[in-house]
C-alpha positions in Angstrom: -41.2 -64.4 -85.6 -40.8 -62.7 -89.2 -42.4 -59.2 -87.5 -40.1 -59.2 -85.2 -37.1 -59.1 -87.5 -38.7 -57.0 -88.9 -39.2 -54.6 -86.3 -35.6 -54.9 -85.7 -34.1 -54.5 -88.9 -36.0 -51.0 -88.8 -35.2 -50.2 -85.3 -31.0 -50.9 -86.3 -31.7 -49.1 -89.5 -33.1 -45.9 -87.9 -30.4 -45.6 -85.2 -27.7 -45.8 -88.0 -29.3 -43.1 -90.0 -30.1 -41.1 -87.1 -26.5 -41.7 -86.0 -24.9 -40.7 -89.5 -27.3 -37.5 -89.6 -26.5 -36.7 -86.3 -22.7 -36.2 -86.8 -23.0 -34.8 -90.5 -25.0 -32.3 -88.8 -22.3 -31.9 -85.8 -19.8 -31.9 -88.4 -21.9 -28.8 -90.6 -22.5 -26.9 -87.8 -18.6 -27.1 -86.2 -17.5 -25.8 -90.1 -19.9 -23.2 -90.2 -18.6 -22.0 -86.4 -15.1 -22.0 -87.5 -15.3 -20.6 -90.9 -17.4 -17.8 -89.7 -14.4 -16.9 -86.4 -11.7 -17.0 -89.1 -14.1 -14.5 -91.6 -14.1 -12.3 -88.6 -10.4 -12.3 -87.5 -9.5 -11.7 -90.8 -11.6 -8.8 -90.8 -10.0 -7.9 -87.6 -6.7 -8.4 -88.9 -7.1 -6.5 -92.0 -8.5 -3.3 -90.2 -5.0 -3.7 -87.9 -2.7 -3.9 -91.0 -4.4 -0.6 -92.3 -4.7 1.3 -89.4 -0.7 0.7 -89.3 -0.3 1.5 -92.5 -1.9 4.4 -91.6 0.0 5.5 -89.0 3.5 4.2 -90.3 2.6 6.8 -93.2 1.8 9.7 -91.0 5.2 9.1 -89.0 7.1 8.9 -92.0 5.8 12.2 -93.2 6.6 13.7 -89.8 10.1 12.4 -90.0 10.4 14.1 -93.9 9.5 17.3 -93.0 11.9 17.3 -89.7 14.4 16.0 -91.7 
């Protein structure tokens, strides 16, 4: 009778860890995804602004020398 507790005390323990290490890892990999779309946006977003810039610069000198 006492092995069989046993053997269920480390069958519950081992599906708790492997639960808890389960959704850590869910949780790590789900951070990693996101943080690395918003790096990449951002980068995205930042070649928009200057390529604006850019342009918003040349048009302004067009306008200066017309003007």
């Amino acid at each position: 009778m006492e092995n069989i507790e046993i053997i269920l005390a480390s069958i519950t323990s081992s599906t708790v860890i492997t639960g808890i290490l389960a959704f850590l890892f869910r949780t790590w990999i789900s951070e990693r995804l996101k943080g690395a779309i918003k790096n990449e946006y951002d980068e995205k977003l930042e070649t928009h602004k200057a390529n604006l810039r850019a342009e918003t610069e040349v048009e302004l000198e067009k306008f200066n020398l017309c003007g």
